[in-house]
KEDRENSE-306025 format. One record per residue (C-alpha): residue in three letters; x, y negated, z negated; residue number from 1. Coordinates in steps of 0.2 Angstrom, whole numbers, plus 2048, in hexadecimal, padded with zeros to 3 digits. Layout:
BEGIN
[pt ALA,[X,Y,Z],NUM]
...
//
This chain:
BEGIN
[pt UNK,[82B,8C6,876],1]
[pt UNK,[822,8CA,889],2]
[pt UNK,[814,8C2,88F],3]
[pt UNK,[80C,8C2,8A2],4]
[pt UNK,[7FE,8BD,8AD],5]
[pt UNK,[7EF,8C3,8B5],6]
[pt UNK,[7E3,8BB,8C1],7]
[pt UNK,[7D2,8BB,8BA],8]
[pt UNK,[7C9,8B4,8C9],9]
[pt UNK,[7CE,8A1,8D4],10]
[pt UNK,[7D4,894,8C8],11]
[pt UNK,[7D4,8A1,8B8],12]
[pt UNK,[7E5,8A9,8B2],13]
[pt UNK,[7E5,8B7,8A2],14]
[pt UNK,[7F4,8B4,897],15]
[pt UNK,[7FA,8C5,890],16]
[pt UNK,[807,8C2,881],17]
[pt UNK,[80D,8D2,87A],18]
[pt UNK,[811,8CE,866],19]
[pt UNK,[817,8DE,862],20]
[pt UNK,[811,8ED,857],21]
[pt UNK,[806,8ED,849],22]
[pt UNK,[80F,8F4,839],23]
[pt UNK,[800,8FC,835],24]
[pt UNK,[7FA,907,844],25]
[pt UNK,[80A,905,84E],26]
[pt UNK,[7FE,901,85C],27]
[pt UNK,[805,8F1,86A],28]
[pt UNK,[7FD,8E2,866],29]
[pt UNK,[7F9,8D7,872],30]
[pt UNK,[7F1,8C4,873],31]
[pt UNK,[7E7,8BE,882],32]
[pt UNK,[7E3,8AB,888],33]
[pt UNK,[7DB,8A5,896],34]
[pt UNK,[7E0,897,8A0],35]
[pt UNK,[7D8,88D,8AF],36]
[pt UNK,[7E3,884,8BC],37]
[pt UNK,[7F0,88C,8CA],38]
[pt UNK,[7FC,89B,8C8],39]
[pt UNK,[80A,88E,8C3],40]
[pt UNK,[800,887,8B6],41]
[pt UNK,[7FC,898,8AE],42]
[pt UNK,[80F,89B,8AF],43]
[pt UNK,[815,88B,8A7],44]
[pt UNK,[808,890,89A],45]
[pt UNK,[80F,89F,897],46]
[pt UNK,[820,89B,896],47]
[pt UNK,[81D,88C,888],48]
[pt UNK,[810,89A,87E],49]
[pt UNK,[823,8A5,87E],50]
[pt UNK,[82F,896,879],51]
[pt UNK,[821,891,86B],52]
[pt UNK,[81E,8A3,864],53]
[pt UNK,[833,8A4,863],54]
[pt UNK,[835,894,85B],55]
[pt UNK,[828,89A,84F],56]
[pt UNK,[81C,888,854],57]
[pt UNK,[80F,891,85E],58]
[pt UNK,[7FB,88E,857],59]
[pt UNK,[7EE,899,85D],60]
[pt UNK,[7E4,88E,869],61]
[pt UNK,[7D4,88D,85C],62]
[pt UNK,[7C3,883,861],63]
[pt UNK,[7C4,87A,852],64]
[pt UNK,[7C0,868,853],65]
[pt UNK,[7C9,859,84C],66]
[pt UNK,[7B8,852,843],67]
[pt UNK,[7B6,864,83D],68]
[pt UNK,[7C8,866,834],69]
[pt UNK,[7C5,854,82F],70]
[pt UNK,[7B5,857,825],71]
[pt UNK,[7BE,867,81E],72]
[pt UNK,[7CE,85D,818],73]
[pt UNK,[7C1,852,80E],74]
[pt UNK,[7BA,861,807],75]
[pt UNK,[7C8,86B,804],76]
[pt UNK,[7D8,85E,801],77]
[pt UNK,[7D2,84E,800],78]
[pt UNK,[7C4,850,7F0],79]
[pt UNK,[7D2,859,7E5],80]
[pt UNK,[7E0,84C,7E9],81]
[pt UNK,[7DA,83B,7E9],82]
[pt UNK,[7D2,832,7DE],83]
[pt UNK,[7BD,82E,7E1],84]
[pt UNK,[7C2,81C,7EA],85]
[pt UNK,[7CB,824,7F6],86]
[pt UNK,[7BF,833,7FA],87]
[pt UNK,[7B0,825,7FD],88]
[pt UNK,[7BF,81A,809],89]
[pt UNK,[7C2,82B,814],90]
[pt UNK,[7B3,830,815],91]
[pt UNK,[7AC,820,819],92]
[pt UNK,[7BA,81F,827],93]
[pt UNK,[7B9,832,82D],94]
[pt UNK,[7A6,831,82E],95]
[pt UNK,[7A3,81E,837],96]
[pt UNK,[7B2,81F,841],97]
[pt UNK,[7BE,82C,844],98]
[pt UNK,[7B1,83D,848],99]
[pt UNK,[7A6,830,852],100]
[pt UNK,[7B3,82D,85D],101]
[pt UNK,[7C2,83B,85C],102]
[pt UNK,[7B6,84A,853],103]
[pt UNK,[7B2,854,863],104]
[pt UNK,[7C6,857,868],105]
[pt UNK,[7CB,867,864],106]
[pt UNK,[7D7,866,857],107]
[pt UNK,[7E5,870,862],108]
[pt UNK,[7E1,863,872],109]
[pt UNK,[7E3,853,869],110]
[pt UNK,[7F0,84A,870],111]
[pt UNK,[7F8,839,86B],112]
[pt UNK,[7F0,831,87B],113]
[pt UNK,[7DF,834,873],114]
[pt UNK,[7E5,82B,863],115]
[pt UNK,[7EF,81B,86C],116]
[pt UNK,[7DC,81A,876],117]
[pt UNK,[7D2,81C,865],118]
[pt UNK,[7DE,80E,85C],119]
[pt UNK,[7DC,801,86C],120]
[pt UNK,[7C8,802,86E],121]
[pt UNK,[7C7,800,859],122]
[pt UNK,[7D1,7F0,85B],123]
[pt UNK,[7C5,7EA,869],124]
[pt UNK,[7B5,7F1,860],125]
[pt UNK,[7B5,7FE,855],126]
[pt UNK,[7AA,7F3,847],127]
[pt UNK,[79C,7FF,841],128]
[pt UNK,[791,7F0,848],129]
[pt UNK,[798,7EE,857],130]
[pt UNK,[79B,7DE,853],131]
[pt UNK,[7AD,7DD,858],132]
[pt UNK,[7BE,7E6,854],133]
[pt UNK,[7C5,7ED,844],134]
[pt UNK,[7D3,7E4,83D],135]
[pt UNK,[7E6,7EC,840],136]
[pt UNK,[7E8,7ED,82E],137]
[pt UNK,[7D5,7FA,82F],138]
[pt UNK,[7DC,803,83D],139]
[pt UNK,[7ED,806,837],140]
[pt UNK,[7E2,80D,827],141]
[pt UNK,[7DA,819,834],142]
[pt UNK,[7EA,81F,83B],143]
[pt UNK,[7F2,823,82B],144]
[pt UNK,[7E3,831,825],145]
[pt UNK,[7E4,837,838],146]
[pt UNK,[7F5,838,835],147]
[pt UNK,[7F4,840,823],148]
[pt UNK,[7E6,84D,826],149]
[pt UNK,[7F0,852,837],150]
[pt UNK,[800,856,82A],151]
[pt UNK,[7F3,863,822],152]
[pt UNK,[7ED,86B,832],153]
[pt UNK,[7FF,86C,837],154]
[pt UNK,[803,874,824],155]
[pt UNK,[7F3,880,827],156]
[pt UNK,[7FA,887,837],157]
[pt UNK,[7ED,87F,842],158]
[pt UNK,[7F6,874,84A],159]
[pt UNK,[808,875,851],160]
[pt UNK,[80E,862,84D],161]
[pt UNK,[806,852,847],162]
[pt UNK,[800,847,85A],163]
[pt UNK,[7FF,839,84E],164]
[pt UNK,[811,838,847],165]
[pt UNK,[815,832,85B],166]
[pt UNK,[808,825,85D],167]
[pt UNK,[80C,812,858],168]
[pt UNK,[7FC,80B,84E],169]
[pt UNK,[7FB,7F9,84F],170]
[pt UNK,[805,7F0,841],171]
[pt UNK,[7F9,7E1,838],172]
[pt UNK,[801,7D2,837],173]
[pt UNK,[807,7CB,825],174]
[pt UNK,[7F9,7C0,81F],175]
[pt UNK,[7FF,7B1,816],176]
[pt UNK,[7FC,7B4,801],177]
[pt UNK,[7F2,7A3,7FA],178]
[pt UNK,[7F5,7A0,7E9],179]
[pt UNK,[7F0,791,7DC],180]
[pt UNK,[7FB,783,7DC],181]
[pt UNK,[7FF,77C,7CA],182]
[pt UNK,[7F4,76C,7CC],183]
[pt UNK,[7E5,777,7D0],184]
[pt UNK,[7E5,783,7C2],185]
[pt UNK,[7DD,779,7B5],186]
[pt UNK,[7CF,776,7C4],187]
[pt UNK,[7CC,787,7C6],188]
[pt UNK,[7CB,78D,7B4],189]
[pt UNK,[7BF,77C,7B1],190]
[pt UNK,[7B5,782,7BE],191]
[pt UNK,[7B5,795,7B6],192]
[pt UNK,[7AF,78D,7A6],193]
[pt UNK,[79D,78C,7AF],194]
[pt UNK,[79C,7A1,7B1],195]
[pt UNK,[79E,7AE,7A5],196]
[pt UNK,[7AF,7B5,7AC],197]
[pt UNK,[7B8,7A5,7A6],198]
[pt UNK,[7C2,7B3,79B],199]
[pt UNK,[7C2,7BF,7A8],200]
[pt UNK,[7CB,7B4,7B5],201]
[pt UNK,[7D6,7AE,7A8],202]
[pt UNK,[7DD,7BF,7A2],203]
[pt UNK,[7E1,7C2,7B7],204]
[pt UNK,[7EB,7B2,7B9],205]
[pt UNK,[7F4,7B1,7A9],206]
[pt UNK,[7FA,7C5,7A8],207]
[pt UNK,[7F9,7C9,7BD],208]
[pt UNK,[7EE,7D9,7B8],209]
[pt UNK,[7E4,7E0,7C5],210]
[pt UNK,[7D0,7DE,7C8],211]
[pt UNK,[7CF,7EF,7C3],212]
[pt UNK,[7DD,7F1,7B4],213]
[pt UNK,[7D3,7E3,7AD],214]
[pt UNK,[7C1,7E9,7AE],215]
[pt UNK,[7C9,7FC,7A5],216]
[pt UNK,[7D1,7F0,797],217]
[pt UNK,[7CB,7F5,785],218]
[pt UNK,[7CD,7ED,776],219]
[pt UNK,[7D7,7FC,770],220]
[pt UNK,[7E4,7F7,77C],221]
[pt UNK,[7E7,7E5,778],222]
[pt UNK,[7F2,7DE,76A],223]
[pt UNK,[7ED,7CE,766],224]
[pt UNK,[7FA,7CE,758],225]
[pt UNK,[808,7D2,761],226]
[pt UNK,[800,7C9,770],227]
[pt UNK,[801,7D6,77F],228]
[pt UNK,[7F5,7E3,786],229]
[pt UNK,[7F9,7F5,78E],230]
[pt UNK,[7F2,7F8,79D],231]
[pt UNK,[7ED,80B,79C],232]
[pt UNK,[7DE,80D,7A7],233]
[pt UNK,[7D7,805,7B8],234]
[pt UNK,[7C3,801,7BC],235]
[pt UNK,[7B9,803,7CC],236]
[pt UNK,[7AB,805,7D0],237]
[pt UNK,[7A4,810,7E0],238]
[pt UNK,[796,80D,7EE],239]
[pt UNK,[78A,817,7E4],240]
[pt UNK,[78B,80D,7D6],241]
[pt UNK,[796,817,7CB],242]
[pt UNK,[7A4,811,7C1],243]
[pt UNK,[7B4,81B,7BF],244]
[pt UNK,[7C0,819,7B3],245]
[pt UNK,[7D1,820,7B3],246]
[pt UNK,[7E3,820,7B0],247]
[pt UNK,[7ED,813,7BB],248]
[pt UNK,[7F4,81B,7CD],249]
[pt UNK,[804,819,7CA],250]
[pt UNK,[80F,81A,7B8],251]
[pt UNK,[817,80B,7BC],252]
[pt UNK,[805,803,7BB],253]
[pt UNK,[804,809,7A9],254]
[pt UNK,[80C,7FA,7A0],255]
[pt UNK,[80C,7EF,793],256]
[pt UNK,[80C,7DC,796],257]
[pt UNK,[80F,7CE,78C],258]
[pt UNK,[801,7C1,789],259]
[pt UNK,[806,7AE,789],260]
[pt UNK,[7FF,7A5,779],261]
[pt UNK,[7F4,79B,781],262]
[pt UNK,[7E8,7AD,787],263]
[pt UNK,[7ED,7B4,776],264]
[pt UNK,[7E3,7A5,771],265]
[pt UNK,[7D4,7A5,77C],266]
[pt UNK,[7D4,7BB,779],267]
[pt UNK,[7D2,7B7,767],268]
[pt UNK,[7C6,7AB,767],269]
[pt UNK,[7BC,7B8,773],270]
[pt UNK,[7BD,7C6,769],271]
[pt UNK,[7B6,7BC,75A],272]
[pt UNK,[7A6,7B6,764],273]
[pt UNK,[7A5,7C6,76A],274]
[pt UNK,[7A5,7D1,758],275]
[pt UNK,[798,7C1,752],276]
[pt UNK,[78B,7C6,75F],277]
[pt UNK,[78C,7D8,75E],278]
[pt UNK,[78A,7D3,749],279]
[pt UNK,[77A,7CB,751],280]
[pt UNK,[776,7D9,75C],281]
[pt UNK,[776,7E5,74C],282]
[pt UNK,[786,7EE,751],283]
[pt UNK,[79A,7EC,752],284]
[pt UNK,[7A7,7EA,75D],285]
[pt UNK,[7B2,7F7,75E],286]
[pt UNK,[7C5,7FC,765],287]
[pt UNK,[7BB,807,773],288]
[pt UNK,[7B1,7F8,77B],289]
[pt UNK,[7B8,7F0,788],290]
[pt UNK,[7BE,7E0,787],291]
[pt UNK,[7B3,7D6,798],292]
[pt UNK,[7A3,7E1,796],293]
[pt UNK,[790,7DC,797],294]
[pt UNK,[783,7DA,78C],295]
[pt UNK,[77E,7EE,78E],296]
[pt UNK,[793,7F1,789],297]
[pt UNK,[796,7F8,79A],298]
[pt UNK,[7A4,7F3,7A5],299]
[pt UNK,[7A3,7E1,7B1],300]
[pt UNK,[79F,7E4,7C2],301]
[pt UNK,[7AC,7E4,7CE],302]
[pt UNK,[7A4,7DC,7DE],303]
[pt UNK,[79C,7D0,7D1],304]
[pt UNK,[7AA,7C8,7CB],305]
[pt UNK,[7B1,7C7,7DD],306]
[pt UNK,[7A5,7BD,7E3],307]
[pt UNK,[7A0,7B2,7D3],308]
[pt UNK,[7B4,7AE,7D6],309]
[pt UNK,[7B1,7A9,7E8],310]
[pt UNK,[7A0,79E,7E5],311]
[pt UNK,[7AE,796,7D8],312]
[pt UNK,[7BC,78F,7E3],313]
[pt UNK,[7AE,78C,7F0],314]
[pt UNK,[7A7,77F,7E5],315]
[pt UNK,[7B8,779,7DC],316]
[pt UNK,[7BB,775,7ED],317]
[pt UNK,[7CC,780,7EC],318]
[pt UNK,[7D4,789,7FB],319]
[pt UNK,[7CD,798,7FF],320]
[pt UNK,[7D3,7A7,7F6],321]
[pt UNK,[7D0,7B9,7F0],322]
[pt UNK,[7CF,7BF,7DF],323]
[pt UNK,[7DD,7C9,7DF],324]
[pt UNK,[7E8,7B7,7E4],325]
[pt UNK,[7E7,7B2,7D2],326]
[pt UNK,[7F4,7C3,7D0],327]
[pt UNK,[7FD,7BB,7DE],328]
[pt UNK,[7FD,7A9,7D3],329]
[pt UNK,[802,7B3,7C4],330]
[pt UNK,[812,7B8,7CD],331]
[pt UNK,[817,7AA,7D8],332]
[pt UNK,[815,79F,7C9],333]
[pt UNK,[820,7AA,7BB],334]
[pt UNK,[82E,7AB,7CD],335]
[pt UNK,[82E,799,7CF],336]
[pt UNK,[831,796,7BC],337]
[pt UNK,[843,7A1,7BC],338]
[pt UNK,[83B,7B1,7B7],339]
[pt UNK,[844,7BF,7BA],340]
[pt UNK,[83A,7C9,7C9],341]
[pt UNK,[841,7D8,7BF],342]
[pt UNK,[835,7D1,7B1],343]
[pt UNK,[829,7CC,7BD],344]
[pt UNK,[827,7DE,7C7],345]
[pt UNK,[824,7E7,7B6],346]
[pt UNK,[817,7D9,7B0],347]
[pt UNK,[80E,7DD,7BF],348]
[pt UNK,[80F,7F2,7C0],349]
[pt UNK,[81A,7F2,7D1],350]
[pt UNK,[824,802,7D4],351]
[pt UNK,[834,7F9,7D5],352]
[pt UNK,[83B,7E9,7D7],353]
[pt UNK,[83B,7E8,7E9],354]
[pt UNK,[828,7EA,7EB],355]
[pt UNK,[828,7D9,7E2],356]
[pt UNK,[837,7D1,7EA],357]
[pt UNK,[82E,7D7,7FE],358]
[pt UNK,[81C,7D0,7F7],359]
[pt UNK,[822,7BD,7F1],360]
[pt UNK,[830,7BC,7FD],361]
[pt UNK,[827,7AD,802],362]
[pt UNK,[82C,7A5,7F0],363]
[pt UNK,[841,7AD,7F1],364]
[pt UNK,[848,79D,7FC],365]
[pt UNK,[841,78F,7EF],366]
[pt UNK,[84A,79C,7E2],367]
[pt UNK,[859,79D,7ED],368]
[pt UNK,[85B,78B,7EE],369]
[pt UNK,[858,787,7DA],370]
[pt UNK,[866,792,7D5],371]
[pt UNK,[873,78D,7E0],372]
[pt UNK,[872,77C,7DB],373]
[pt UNK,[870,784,7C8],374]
[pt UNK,[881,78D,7D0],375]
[pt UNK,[886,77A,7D1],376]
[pt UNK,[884,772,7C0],377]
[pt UNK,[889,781,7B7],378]
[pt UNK,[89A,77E,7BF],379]
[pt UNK,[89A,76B,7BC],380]
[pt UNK,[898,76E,7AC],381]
[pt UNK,[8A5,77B,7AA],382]
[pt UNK,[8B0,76D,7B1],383]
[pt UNK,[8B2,771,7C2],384]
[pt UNK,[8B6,761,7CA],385]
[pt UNK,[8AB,768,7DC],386]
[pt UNK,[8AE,757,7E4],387]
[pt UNK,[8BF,758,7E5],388]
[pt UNK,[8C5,754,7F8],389]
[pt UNK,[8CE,75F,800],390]
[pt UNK,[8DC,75D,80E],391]
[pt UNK,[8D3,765,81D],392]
[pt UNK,[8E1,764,82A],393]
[pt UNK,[8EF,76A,81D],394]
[pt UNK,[8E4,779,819],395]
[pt UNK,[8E1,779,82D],396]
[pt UNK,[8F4,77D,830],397]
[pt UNK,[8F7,789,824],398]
[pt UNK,[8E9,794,82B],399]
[pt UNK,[8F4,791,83A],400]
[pt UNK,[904,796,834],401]
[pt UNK,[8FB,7A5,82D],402]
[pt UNK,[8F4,7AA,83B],403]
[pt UNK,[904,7AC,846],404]
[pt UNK,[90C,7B7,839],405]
[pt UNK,[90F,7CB,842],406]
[pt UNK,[904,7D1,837],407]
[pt UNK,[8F4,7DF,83E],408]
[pt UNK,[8F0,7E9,82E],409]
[pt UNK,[8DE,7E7,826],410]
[pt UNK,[8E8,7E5,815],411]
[pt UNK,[8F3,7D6,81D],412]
[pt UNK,[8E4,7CE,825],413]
[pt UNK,[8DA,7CE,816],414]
[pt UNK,[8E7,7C8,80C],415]
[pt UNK,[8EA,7BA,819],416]
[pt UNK,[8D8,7B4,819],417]
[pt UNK,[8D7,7B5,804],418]
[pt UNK,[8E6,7A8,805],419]
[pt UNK,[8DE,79C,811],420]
[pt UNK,[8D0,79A,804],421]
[pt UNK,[8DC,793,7F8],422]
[pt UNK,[8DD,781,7FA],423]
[pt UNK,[8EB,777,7F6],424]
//
C-alpha cells in the first residue's frame, strides 16, 4: 500500500493513499485526507494511516460525535439487551451527564485525557444541582457504560480501540454493611407491628430475599405445607410509574428457600386474614395474587416501603440502615450460627460461594476463631491429652543434629523438617 502528500496551501497537507483496484471496474482507488500543521506533521500522519491500514486497525476519520453514537447505542443495543431498569439508569446517565460534558467529541478524537478530566471535575461537581460532586461509586458507574458503549463502536468499526480500557476510574471505597444486632430485633419487628408491612419486613429478614424478589412473590409460589417459597420473578417499578415484572437476572437468583417455622406461622396466619377479607369484599384469593398487595391487588410500592422502613428505625431509635441491611442481617446472622456459607450463598441467590464469603468477610474471623477452639474440644475429647509438656531443648538439639547432616536434596530436606515435628 502507497500513499503521499501534496501541499494544499500554508499549514494544509492532502493525504493521498492508494487502496488498490476496485474488483468491479478495475479502476485505482484512491482515499484522500486532509491535514493541517507542517510538512512533518503531514508525513508522520501518513506513515501511522500505512501501518494502521496494514495491521488492518485503521477507521475512517468520521465526524461522528461521541453523544451522537451514544444515543444511537441506546437506540440500537441498549433497548434489546437490558432490561427496562437499566435502559431508564443509562439514559438517565448519558443524557444529564456524559453528552453534556463528553458529547461534542468526535468519536474518532476522543482520547483518554478527555475521560481522566471528565471523571476529576464529576468528583468535584458533577451533581445535576451543582450542589457538590458525584460519589466514586456514581462515577465509576459512568465509566463502565462509557467503557461498554466504546466496545460497540470499536465492534461497528467506528472506532480503532476503546480510550476508556486505559483510563483508571476512581475506585469507591468499601462502605461498612450495618446490620441488626440480636438484642434489636424484636425492637425493630415491635416497632413494624405499627405499619402495614410488619409481614413484609419479616419475609426480608427471615428468608434474605430481595426488595424486589419479595414484592414479585405469589401465593402460587409459596408452600406453606412444606414451608419454603421459590423465588421465580423480581418487582420494580420505573420513574414513570410503571411496574415491571420479570424473571430474575441471574438463574442462580431462581431458588427455593426454606422458611423457618416461626414465618411459616405468621405466613399462615396472613394468608387466612387475607382470603376472610376478600370473602368480605365478595371475591377469593387466589394462587395468582400476590402475597404483600394492596387493597386494589396490585403490587406494594417499592419507594414506599423504603421509606416506611427508614421513618421505623428513626423512631425505634435504631442505627441508621437501609432496607436491603435486613438481607445483610439475614446472612450475618445464619454465618455466625455455624451455617454453612455453601447453604447460606444458595439461600440468598449469589452466583457462587465466593460472592458470599467476599461480601461477610467482615463475619469470617469470628468464624475462624469458634472453629479452632471447636478444633480443640474435639480432640480433648478424642483423648488427646493437648497439655502435654513437651522438652523444648531436647527437641532443640535434634533439630540441630539434623541439620548438620550433608544432605541438599528437596526430598532429604523435607523429610528432615517432617522429623523435627515429631516430638519425643
Amino acid at each position: 500500500m502507497k500513499g503521499h502528500i501534496r501541499q494544499r496551501s500554508k499549514g494544509s497537507w492532502t493525504i493521498i493513499v492508494d487502496v488498490g483496484k476496485d474488483p468491479e471496474t478495475g479502476r485505482r482507488r484512491q482515499q484522500w485526507y486532509t491535514i493541517r500543521g507542517t510538512k512533518r506533521d503531514a508525513d508522520r500522519a501518513l506513515r501511522e494511516m500505512l501501518t494502521a491500514m496494514e495491521k488492518g486497525t485503521y477507521v475512517k476519520p468520521t465526524l461522528l460525535t461521541l453523544g451522537e453514537w451514544l444515543m444511537q447505542w441506546l437506540e440500537s443495543y441498549v433497548s434489546m439487551h437490558t432490561t427496562p431498569r437499566t435502559q431508564e439508569s443509562y439514559n438517565s446517565t448519558i443524557r444529564h451527564h456524559l453528552i453534556p460534558a463528553l458529547g461534542a467529541i468526535p468519536i474518532t478524537q476522543l482520547q483518554p485525557q478527555h475521560l481522566q478530566s471528565y471523571y476529576a471535575q464529576a468528583l468535584s461537581q458533577g451533581r445535576a444541582d451543582h450542589r457538590g460532586g458525584l460519589s466514586a461509586r456514581s462515577v465509576l458507574y459512568h465509566h463502565r457504560i462509557l467503557s461498554e458503549a466504546l466496545t460497540h463502536a470499536v465492534k461497528m468499526g467506528l472506532v480503532a480501540r476503546n480510550v476508556a480500557e486505559v483510563v483508571d476510574p476512581p475506585r469507591p471505597a468499601r462502605s461498612s454493611m450495618a446490620t441488626l444486632a440480636p438484642e434489636d430485633i424484636p425492637v425493630f419487628l415491635e416497632a413494624a407491628k405499627e405499619t402495614p408491612y410488619y409481614v413484609f419486613y419479616s419475609n426480608l429478614l427471615y428468608t434474605g430475599l430481595r426488595r424486589g424478589e419479595s414484592i414479585a412473590l405469589r401465593w402460587r409460589n409459596v408452600d406453606l405445607d412444606m414451608a419454603s417459597l421459590s423465588v421465580v420473578e423480581t418487582a420494580f417499578k420505573l420513574g414513570n410509574g410503571e411496574y415491571v415484572i420479570k424473571e430474575p437476572k441471574t438463574p442462580h437468583s431462581r431458588r427455593t428457600v426454606a422458611l423457618p417455622p416461626s414465618l411459616a406461622l405468621l405466613l399462615r396466619q396472613y394468608r387466612s386474614d387475607q382470603e376472610k377479607l376478600m370473602f368480605q369484599m365478595g371475591s377469593r384469593l387466589k394462587d395468582t395474587d400476590f402475597v404483600f398487595a394492596r387493597s386494589d391487588g396490585s403490587p406494594l410500592d417499592p419507594n414506599m416501603v423504603t421509606r416506611t422502613f427508614s421513618k421505623i428505625v428513626r423512631k425505634a431509635g435504631l442505627p441508621h440502615m437501609r432496607l436491603h441491611d435486613l438481607r445483610h442481617t439475614h446472612a450475618t446472622l445464619m454465618l455466625k450460627a455455624g451455617v454453612h456459607p455453601k447453604i447460606v450463598s444458595e439461600r440468598l441467590g449469589h452466583a457462587g460461594i465466593g460472592i458470599t464469603l467476599d461480601t461477610y468477610s467482615h463475619v469470617l474471623p469470628g468464624l475462624q476463631e469458634a472453629a479452632a477452639e471447636r478444633f480443640d474440644r474435639l480432640l480433648e475429647e478424642e483423648g488427646v491429652d493437648r497439655n502435654k509438656s513437651i522438652d523444648v531443648s531436647k527437641m532443640l538439639a535434634r533439630t540441630e543434629d539434623l541439620d548438620s547432616r550433608p544432605c541438599r536434596s528437596r526430598t532429604c530436606d523435607t523429610l528432615i523438617k517432617s522429623q523435627v515435628l515429631i516430638f519425643p
